[in-house]
C-alpha positions as CSV (number, residue, x, y, z in Angstrom):
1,X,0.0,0.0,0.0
2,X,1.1,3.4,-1.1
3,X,2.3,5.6,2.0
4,X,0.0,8.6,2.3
5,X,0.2,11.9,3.8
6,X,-1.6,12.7,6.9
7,X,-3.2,15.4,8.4
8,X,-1.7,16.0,12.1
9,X,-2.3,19.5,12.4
10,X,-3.6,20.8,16.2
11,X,-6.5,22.3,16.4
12,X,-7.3,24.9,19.0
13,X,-10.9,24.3,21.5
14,X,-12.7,27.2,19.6
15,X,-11.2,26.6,16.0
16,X,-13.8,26.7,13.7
17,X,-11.4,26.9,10.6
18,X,-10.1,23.6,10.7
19,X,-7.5,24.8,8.2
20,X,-5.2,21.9,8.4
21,X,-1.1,23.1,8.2
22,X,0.8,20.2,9.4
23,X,0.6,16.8,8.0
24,X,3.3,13.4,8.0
25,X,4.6,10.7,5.7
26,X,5.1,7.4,7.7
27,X,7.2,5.3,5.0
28,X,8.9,2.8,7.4
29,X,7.8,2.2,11.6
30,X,11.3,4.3,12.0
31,X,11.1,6.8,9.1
32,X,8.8,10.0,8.7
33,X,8.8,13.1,6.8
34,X,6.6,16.2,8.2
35,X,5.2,19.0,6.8
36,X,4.5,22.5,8.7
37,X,2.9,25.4,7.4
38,X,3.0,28.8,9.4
39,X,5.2,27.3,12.1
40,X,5.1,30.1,15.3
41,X,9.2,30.9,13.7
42,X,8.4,30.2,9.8
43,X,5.0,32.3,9.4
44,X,3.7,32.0,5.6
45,X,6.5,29.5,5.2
46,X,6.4,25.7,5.1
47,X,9.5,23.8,6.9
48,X,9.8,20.1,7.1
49,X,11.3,17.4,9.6
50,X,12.5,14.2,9.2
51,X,14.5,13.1,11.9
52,X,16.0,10.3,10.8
53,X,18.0,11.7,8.2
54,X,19.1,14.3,10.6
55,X,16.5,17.2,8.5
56,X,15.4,19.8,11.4
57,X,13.2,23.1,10.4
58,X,14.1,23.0,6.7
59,X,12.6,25.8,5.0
60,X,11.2,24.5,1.7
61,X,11.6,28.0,-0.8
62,X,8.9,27.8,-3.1
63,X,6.3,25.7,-1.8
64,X,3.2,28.0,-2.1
65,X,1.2,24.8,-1.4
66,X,0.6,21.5,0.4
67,X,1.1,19.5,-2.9
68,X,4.1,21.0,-3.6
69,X,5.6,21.4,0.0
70,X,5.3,17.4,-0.2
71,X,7.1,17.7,-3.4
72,X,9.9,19.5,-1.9
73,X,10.0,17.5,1.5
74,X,10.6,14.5,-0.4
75,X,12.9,15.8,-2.9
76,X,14.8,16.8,0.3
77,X,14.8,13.0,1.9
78,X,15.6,11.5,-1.6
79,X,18.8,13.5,-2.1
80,X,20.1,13.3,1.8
81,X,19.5,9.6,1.1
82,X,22.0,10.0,-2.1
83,X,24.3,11.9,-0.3
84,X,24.1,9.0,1.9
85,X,24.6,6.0,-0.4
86,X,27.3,8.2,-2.0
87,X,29.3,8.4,0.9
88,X,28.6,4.6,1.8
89,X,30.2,3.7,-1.5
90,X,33.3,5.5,-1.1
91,X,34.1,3.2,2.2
92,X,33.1,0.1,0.5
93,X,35.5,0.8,-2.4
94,X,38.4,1.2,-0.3
């Protein structure tokens, strides 16, 4: 089954919005990617987390959108991940 975003967001007692701005990725039991808009530091911005892979507060420039602030979040896993293998492959070739 296809890993799919969802909403997390906290909503205050008397919110009647219900505008949600945070939502999370769950690929793997150890392995998320979230997804923050108008964070109480970042306001009108969206910033991801994925702890794992050591990604904190990480503005995503651009994203005007939740579609393509999931984009970018996972753009920003995918290449940490190729920075990763890259680096594995230089101590495996020695």
């Amino acid at each position: 089954m296809k890993p799919q975003w969802k909403d997390i967001t906290s909503y205050g007692y008397g919110d009647k919005e219900r505008k949600p701005t945070s939502y999370c990725l769950l690929l793997l039991p150890d392995l998320s990617i979230t997804i923050i808009h108008n964070h109480i530091y970042f306001r009108g911005t969206w910033i991801m987390d994925c702890y794992n892979f050591g990604i904190n507060l990480h503005v995503l420039s651009g994203a005007n959108t939740v579609e393509q602030a999931q984009a970018a979040a996972i753009e920003v896993v995918r290449l940490k991940l190729i920075e990763w293998q890259n680096a594995l492959k230089q101590v495996s070739e020695k």
